[in-house]
Backbone as CSV, one residue per row, in Angstrom:
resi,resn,N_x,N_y,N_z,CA_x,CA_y,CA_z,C_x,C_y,C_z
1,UNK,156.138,79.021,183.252,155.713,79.368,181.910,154.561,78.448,181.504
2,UNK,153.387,78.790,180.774,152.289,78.170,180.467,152.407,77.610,179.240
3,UNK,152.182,76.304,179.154,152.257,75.931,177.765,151.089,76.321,176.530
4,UNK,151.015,77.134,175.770,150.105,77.900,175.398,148.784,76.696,174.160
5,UNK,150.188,75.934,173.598,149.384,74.561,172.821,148.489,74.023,174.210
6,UNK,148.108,73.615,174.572,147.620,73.005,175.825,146.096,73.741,175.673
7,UNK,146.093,75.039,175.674,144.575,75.770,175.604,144.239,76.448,174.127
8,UNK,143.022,76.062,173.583,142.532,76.178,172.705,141.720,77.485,172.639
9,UNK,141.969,78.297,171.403,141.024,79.755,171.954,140.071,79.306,170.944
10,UNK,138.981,79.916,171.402,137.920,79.793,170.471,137.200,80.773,170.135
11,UNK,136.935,80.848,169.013,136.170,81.903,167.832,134.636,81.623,168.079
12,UNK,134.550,83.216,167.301,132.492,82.738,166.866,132.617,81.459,166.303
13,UNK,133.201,81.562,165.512,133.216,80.166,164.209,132.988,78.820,164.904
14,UNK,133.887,79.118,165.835,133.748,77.770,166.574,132.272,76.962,167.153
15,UNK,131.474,78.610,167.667,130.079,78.080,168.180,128.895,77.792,167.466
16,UNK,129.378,78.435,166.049,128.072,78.499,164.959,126.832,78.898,165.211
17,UNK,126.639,80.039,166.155,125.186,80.199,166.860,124.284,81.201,165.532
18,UNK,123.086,80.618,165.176,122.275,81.551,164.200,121.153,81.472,165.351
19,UNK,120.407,82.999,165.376,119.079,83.066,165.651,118.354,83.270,164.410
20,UNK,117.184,82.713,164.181,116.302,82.923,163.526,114.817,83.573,163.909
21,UNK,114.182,84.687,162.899,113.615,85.027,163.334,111.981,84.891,162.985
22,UNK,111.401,85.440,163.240,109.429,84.309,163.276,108.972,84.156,162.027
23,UNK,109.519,84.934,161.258,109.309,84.644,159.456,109.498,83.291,159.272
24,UNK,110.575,83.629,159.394,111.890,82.383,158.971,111.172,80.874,160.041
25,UNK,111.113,80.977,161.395,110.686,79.565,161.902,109.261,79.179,161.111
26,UNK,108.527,80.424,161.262,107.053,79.941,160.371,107.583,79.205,159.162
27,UNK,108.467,79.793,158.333,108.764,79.361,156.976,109.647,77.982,157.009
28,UNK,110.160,77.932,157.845,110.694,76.494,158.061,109.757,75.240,158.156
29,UNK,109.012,75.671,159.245,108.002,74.808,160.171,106.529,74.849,158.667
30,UNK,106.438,76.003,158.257,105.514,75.832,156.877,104.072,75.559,157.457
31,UNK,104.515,76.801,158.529,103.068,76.984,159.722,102.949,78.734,159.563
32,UNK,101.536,79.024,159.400,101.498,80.676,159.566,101.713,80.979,160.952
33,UNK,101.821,82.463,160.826,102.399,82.903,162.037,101.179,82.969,163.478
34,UNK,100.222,82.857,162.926,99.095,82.523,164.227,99.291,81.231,164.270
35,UNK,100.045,80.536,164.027,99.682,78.568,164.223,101.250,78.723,165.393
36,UNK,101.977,79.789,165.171,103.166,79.573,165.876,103.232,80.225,167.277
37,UNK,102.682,80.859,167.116,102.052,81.909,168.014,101.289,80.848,169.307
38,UNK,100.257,80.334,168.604,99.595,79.187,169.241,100.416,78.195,169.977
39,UNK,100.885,77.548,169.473,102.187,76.553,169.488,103.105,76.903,170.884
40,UNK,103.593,78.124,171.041,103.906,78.908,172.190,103.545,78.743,173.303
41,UNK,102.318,79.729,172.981,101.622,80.233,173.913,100.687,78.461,174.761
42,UNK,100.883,77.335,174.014,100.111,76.356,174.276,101.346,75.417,174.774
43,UNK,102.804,75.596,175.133,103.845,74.966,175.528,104.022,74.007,174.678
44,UNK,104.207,73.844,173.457,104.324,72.980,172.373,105.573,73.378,171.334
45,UNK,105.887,74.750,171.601,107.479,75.053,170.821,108.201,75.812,171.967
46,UNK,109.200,76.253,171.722,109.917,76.793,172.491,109.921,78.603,172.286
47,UNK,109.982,79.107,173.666,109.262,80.148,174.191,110.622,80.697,173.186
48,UNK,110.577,82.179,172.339,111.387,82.789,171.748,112.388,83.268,172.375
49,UNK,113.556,83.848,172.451,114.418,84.852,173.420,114.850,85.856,172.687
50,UNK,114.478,86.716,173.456,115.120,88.155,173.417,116.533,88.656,172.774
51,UNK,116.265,89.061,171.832,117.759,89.607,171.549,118.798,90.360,171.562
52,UNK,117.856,91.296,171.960,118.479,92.871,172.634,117.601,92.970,173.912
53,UNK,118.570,92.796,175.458,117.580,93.384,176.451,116.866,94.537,176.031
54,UNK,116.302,94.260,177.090,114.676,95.349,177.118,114.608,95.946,175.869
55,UNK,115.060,95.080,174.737,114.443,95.215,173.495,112.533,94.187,173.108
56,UNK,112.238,94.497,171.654,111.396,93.781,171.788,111.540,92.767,170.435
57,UNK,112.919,92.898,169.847,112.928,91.987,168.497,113.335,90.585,169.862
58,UNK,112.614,89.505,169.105,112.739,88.007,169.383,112.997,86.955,168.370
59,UNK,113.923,86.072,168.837,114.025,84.673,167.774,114.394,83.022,168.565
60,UNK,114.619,82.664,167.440,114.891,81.494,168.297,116.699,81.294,167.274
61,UNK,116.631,80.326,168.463,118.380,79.433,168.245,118.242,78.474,166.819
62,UNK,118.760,78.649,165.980,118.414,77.774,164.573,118.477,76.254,165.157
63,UNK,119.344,76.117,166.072,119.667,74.517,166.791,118.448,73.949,167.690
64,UNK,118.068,74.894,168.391,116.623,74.510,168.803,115.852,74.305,167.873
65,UNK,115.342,75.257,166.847,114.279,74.974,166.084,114.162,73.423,165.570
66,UNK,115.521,72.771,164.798,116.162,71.954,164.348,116.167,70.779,164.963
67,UNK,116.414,71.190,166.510,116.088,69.702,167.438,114.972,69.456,167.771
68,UNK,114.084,70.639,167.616,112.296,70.109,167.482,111.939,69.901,167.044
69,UNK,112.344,69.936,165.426,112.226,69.038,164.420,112.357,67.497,163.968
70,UNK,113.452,67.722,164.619,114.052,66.540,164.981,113.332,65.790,166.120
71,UNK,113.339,65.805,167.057,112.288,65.324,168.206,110.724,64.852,167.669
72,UNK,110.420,66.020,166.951,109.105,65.452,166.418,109.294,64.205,165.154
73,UNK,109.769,64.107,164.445,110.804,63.115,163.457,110.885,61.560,164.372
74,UNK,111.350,61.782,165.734,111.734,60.589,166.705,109.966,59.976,167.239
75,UNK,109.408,60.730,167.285,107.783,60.948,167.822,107.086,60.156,167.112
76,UNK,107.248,60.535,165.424,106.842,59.882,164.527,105.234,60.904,164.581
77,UNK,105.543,61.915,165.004,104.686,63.518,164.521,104.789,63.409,163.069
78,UNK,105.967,63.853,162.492,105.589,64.387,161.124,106.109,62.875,159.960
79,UNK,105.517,61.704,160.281,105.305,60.533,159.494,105.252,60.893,158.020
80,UNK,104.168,61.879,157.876,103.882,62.366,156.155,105.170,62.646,155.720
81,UNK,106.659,63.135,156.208,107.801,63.419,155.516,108.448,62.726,154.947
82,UNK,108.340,61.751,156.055,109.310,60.026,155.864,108.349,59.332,155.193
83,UNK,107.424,59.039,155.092,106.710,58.361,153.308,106.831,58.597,151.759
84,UNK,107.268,60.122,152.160,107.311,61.070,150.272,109.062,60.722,150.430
């Protein structure tokens, strides 16, 4: 007999996954959408993913966006935040 306390099931809830989509990162990042575009295409953000195979809507992971934020924060990139 398996002791069933022993394994933990886990929910969406548990993973908290949001995609966000290019509005929304532009509007975060408080970059137009050709500066993000750029950014991309120049290996400087992270390449979007697909959300529906051989669909063509794309976003990103809210946790990525967030840790490149963050990363740039560690860089001492966006300095102007941490002064105001």
């Amino acid at each position: 007999m398996v002791n069933k306390d022993i394994y933990e099931i886990q929910t969406p809830a548990d993973y908290a996954v949001s995609i966000i989509r290019h509005k929304q990162v532009c509007k975060k990042l408080q970059i137009s959408s050709a500066k993000l575009f750029d950014m991309v295409a120049k290996g400087l953000f992270p390449k979007p993913l697909v959300i529906v195979p051989n669909g063509r809507a794309t976003g990103w992971l809210e946790s990525d966006v967030e840790k490149w934020i963050l990363n740039r924060l560690k860089e001492g990139v966006l300095y102007a935040l941490i002064e105001y």
